[in-house]
MOPAC internal coordinates of N, CA, C and O (Angstrom, degrees):
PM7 1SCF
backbone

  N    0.0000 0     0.00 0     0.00 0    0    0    0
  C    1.4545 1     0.00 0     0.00 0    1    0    0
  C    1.5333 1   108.98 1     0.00 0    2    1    0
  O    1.2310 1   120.42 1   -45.85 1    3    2    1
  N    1.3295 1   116.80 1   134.15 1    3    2    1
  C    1.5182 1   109.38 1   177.40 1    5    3    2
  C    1.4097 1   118.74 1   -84.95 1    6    5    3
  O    1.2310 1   115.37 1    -5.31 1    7    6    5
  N    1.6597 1   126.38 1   174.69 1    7    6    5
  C    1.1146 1   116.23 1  -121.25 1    9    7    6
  C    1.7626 1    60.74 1  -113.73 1   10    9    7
  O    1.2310 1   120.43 1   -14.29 1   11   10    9
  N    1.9592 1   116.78 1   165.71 1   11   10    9
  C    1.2281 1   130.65 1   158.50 1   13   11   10
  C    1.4645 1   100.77 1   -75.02 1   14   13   11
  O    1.2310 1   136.48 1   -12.83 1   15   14   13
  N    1.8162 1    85.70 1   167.17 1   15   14   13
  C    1.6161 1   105.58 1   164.86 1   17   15   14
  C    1.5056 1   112.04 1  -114.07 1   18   17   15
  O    1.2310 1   120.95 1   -32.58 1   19   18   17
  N    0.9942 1   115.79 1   147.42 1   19   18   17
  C    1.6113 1   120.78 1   174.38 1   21   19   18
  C    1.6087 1    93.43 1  -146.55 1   22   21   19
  O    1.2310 1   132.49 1   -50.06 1   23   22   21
  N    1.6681 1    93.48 1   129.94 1   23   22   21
  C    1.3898 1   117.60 1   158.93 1   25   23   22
  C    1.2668 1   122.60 1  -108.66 1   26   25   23
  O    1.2310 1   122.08 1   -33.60 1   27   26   25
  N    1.7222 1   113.62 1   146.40 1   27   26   25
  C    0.8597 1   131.18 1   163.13 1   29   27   26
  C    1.5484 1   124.81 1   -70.11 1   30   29   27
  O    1.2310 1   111.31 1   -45.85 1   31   30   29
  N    1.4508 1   133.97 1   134.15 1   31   30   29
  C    1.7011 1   127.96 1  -165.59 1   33   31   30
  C    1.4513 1    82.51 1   -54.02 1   34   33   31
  O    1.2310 1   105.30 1    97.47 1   35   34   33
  N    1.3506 1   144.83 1   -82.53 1   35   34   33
  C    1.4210 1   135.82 1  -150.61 1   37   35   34
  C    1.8327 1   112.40 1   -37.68 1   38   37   35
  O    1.2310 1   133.46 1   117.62 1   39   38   37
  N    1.1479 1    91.59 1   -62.38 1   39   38   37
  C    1.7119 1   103.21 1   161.76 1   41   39   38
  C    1.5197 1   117.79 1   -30.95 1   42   41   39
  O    1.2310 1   123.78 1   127.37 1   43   42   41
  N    1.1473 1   110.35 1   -52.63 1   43   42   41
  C    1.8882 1   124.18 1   178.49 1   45   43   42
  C    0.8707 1   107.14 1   -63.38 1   46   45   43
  O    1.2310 1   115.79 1   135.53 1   47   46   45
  N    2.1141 1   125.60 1   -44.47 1   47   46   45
  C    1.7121 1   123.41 1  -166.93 1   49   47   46
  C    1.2896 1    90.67 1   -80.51 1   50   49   47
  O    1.2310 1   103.68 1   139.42 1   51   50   49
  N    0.9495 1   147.65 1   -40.58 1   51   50   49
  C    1.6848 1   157.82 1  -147.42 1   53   51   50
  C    1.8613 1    97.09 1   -75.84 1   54   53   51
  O    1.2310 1   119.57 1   108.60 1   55   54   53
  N    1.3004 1   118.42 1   -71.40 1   55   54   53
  C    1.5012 1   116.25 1   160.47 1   57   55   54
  C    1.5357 1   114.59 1   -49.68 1   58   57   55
  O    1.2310 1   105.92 1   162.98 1   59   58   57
  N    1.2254 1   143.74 1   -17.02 1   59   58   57
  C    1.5906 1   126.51 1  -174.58 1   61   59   58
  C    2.0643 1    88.36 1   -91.02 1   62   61   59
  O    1.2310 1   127.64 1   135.22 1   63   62   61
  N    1.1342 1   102.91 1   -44.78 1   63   62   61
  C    1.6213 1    92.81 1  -178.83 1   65   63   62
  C    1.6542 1   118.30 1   -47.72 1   66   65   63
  O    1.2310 1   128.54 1   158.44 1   67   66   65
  N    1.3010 1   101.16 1   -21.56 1   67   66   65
  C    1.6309 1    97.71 1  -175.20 1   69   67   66
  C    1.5829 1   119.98 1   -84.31 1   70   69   67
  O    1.2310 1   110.26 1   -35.89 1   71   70   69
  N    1.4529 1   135.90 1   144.11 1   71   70   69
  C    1.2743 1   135.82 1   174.26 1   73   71   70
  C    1.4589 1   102.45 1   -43.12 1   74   73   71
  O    1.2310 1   125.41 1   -11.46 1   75   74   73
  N    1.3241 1   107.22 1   168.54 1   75   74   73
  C    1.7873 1   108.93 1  -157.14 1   77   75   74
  C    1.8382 1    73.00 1   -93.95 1   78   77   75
  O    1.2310 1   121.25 1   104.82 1   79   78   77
  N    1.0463 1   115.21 1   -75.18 1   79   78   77
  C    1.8419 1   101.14 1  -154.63 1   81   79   78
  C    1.3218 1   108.67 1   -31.94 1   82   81   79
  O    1.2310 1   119.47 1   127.21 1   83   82   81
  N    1.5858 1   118.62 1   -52.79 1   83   82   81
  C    1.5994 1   103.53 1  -172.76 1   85   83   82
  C    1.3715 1   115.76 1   -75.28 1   86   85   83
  O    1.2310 1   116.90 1   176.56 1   87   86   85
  N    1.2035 1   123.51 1    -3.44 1   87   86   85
  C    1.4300 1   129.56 1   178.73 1   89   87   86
  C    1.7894 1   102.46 1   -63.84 1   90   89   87
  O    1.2310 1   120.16 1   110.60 1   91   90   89
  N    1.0840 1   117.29 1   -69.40 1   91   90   89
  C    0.8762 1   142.92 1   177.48 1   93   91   90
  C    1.5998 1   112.25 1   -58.68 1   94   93   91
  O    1.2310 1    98.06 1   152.42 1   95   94   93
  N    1.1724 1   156.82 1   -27.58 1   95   94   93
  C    1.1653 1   145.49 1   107.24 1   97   95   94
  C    1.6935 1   138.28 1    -8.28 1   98   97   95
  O    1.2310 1   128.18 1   132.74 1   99   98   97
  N    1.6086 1   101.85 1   -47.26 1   99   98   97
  C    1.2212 1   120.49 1   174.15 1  101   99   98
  C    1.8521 1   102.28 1   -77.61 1  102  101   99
  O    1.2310 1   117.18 1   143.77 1  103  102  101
  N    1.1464 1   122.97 1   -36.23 1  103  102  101
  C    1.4822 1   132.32 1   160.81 1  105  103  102
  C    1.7029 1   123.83 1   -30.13 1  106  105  103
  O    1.2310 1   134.66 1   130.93 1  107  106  105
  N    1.4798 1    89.25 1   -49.07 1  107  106  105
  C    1.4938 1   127.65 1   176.85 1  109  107  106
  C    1.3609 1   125.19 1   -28.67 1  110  109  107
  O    1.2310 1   144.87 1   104.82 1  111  110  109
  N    1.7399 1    69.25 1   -75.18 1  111  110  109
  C    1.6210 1   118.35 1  -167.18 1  113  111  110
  C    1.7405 1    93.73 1   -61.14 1  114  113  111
  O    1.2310 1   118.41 1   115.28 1  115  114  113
  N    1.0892 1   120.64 1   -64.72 1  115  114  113
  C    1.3749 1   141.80 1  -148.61 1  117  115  114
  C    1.6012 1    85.30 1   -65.38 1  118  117  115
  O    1.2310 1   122.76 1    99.00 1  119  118  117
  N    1.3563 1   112.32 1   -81.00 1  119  118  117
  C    2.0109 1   119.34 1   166.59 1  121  119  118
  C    1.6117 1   106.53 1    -4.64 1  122  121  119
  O    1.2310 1   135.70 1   104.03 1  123  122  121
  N    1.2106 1    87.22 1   -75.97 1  123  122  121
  C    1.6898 1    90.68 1  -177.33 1  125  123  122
  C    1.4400 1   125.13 1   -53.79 1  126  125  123
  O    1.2310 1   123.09 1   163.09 1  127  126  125
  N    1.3713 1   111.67 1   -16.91 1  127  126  125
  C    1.4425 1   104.40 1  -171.53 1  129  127  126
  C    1.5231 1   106.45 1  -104.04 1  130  129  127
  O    1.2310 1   117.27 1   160.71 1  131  130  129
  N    1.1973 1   122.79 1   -19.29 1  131  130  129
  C    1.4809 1   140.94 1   142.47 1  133  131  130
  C    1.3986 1   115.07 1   -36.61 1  134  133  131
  O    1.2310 1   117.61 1   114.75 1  135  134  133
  N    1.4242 1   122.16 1   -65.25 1  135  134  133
  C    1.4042 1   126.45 1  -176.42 1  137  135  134
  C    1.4238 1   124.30 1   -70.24 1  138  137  135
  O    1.2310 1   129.89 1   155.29 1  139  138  137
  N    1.4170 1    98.53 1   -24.71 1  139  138  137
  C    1.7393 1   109.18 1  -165.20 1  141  139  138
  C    1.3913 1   119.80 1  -132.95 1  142  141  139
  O    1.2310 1   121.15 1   155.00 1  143  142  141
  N    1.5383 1   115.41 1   -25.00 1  143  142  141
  C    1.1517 1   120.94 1  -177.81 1  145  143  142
  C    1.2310 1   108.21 1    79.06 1  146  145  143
  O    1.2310 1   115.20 1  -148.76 1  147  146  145
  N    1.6628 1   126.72 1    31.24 1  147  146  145
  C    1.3477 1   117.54 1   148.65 1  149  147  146
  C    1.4445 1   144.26 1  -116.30 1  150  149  147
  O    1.2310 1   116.85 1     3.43 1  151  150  149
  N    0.9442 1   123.59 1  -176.57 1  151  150  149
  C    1.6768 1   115.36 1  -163.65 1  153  151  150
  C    1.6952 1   116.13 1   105.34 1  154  153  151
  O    1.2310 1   115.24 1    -8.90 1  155  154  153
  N    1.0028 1   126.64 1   171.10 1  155  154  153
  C    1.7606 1   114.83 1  -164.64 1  157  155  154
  C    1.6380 1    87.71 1  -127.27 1  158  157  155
  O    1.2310 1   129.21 1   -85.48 1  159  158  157
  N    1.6546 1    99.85 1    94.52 1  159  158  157
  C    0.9375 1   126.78 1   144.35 1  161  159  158
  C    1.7398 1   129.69 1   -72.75 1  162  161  159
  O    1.2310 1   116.69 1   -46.55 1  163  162  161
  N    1.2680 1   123.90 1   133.45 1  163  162  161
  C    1.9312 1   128.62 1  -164.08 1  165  163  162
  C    1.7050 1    94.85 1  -153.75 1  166  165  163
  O    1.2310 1   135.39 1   -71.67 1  167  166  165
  N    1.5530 1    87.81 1   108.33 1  167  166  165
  C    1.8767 1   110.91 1   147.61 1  169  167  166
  C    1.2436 1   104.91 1   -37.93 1  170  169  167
  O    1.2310 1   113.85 1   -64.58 1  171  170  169
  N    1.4152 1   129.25 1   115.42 1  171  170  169
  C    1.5153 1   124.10 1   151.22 1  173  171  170
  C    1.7450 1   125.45 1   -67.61 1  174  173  171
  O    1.2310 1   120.30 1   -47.84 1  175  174  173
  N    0.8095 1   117.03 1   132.16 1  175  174  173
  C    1.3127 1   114.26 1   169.50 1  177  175  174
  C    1.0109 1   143.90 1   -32.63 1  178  177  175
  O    1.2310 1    99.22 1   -21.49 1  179  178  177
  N    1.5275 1   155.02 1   158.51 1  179  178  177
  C    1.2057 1   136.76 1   162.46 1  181  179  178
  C    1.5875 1   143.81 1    50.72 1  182  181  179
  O    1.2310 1   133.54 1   167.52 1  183  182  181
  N    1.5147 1    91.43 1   -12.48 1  183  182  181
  C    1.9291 1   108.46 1   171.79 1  185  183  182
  C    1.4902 1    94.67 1   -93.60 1  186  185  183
  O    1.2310 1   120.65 1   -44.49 1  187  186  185
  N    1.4088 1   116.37 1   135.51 1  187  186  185
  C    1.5295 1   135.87 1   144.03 1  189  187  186
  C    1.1217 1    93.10 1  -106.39 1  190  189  187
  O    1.2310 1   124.74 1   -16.33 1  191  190  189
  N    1.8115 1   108.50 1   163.67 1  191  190  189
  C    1.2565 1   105.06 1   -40.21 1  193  191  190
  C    1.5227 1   118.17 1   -45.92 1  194  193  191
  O    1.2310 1   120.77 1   -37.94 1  195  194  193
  N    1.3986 1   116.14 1   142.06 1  195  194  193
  C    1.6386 1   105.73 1   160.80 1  197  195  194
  C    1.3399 1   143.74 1   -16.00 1  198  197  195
  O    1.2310 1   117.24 1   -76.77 1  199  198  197
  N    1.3459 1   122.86 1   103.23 1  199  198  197
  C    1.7929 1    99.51 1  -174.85 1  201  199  198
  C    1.2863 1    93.16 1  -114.95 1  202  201  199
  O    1.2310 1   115.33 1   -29.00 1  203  202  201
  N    1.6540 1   126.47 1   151.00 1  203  202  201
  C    1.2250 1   136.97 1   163.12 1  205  203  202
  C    1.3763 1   122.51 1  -102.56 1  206  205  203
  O    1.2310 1   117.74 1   -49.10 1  207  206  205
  N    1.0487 1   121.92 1   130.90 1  207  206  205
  C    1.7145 1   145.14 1  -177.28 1  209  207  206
  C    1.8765 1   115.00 1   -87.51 1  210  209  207
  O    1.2310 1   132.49 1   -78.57 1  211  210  209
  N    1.3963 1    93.47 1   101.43 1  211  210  209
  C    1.6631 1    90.86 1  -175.35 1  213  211  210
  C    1.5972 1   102.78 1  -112.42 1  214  213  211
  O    1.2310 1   130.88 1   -48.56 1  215  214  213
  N    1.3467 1    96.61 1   131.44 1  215  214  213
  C    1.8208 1   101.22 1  -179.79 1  217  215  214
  C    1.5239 1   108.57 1   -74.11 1  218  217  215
  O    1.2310 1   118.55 1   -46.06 1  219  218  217
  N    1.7106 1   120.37 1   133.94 1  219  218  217
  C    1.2374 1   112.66 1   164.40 1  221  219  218
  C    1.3608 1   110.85 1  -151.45 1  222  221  219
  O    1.2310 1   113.31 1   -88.53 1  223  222  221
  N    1.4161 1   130.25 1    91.47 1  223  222  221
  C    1.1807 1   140.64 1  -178.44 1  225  223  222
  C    1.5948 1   102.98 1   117.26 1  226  225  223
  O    1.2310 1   126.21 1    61.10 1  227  226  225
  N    1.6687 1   105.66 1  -118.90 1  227  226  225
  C    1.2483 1   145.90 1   167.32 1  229  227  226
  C    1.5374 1   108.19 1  -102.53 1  230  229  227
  O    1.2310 1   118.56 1   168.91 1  231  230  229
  N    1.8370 1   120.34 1   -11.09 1  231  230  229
  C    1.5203 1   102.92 1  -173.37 1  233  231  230
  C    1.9280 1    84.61 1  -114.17 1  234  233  231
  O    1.2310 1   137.78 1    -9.61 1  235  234  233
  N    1.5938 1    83.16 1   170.39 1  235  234  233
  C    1.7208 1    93.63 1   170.83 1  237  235  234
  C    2.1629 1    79.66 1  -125.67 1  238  237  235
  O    1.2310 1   144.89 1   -17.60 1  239  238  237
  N    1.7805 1    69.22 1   162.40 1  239  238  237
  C    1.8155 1    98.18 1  -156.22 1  241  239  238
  C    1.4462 1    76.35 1  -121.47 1  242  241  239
  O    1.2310 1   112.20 1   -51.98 1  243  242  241
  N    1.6650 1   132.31 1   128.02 1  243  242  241
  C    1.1336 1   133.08 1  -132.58 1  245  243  242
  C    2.4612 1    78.92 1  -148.31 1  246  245  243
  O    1.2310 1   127.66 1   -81.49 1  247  246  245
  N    1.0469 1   102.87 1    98.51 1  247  246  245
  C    1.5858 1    98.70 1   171.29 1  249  247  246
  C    1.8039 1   121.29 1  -145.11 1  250  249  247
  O    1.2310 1   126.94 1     3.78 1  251  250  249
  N    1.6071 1   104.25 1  -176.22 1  251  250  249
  C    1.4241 1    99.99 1  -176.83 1  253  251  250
  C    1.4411 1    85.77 1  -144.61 1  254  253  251
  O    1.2310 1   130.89 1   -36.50 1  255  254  253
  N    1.4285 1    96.60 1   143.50 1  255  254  253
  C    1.7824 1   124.17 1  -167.50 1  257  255  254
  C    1.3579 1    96.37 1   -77.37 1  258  257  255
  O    1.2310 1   110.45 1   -49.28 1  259  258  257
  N    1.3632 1   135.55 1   130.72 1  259  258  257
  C    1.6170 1   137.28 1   149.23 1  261  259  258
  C    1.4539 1   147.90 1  -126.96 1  262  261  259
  O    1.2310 1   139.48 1  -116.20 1  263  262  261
  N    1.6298 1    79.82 1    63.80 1  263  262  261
  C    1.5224 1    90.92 1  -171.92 1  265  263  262
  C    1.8748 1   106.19 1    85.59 1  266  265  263
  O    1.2310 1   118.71 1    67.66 1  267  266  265
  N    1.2781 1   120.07 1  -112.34 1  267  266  265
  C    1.3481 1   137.44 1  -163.55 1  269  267  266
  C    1.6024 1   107.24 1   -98.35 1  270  269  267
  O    1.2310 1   118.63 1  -179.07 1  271  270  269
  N    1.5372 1   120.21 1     0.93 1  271  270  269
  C    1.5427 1   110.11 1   165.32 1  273  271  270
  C    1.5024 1    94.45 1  -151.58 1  274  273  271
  O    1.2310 1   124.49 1     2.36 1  275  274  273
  N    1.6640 1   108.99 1  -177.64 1  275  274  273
  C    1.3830 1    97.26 1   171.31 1  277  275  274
  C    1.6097 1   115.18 1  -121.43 1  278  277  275
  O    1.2310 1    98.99 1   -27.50 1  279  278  277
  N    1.2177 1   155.38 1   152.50 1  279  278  277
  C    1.3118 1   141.03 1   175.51 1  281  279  278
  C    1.7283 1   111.30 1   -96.69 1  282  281  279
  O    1.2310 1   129.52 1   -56.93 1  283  282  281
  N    1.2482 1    99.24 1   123.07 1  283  282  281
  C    1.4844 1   104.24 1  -176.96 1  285  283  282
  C    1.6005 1   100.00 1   -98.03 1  286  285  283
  O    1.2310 1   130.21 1   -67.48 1  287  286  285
  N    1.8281 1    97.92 1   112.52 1  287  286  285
  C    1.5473 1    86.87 1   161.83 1  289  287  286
  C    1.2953 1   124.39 1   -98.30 1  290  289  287
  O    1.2310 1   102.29 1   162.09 1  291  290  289
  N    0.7652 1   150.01 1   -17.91 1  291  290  289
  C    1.6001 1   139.86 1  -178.63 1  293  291  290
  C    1.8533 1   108.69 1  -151.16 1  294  293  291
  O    1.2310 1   120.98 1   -19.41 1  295  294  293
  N    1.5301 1   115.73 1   160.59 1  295  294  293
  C    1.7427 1   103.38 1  -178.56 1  297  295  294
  C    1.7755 1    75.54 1  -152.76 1  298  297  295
  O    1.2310 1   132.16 1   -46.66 1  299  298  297
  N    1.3084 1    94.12 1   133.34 1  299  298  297
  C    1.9998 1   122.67 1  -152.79 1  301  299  298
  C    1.3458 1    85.23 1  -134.28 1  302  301  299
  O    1.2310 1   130.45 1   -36.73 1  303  302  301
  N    1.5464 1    97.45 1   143.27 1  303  302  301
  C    1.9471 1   125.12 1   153.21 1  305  303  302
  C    1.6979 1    90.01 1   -65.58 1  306  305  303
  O    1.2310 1   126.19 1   -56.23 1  307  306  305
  N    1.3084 1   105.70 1   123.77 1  307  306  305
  C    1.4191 1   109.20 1   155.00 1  309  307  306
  C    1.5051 1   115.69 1   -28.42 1  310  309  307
  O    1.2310 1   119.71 1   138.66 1  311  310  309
  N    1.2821 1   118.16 1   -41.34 1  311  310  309
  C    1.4526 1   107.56 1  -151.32 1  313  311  310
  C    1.6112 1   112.33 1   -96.17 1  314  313  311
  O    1.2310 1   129.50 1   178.16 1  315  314  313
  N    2.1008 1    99.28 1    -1.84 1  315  314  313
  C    1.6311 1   107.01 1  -177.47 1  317  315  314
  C    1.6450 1    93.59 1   -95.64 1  318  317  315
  O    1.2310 1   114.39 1   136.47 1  319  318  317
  N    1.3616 1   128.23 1   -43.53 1  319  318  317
  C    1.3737 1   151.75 1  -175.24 1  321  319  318
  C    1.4840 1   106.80 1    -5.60 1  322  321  319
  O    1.2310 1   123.43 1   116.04 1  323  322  321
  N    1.4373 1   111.03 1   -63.96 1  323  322  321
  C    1.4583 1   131.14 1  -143.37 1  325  323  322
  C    1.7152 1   102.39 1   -90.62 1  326  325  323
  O    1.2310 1   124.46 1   167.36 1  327  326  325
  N    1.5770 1   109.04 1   -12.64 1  327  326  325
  C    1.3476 1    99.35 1  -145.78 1  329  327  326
  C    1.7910 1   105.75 1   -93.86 1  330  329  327
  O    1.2310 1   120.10 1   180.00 1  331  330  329

């Protein structure tokens, strides 16, 4: 069975800022990696709890694994992401 999604409200305002096509791409991306386990998902370092960084487009999809769903906290322009 695949795993749920749960967002965080920041996560939710963070997707309405984005243009609808790439919004929806990044949707995709995220779907798929839910269903199948693909896409190049990477443990970040040094944050507990763990958060994982999944590339999708130009944004990274910013979450933490829990068991039976995943929690998405935040989805960033690559280029605000890092800073």
């Amino acid at each position: 069975m695949p795993k749920g999604i749960v967002w965080t409200e920041q996560a939710k305002a963070d997707v309405r800022r984005i243009e609808q096509p790439v919004a929806w791409q990044i949707l995709k991306t995220l779907g798929r990696y839910v269903l199948t386990g693909e896409g190049n998902p990477k443990l970040l370092q040094g944050i507990e709890p763990p958060l994982i960084r999944l590339r999708a487009q130009n944004h990274r999809v910013f979450f933490r694994e829990h068991g039976d769903h995943i929690k998405v906290e935040r989805v960033l322009d690559r280029k605000e992401a890092y800073r």
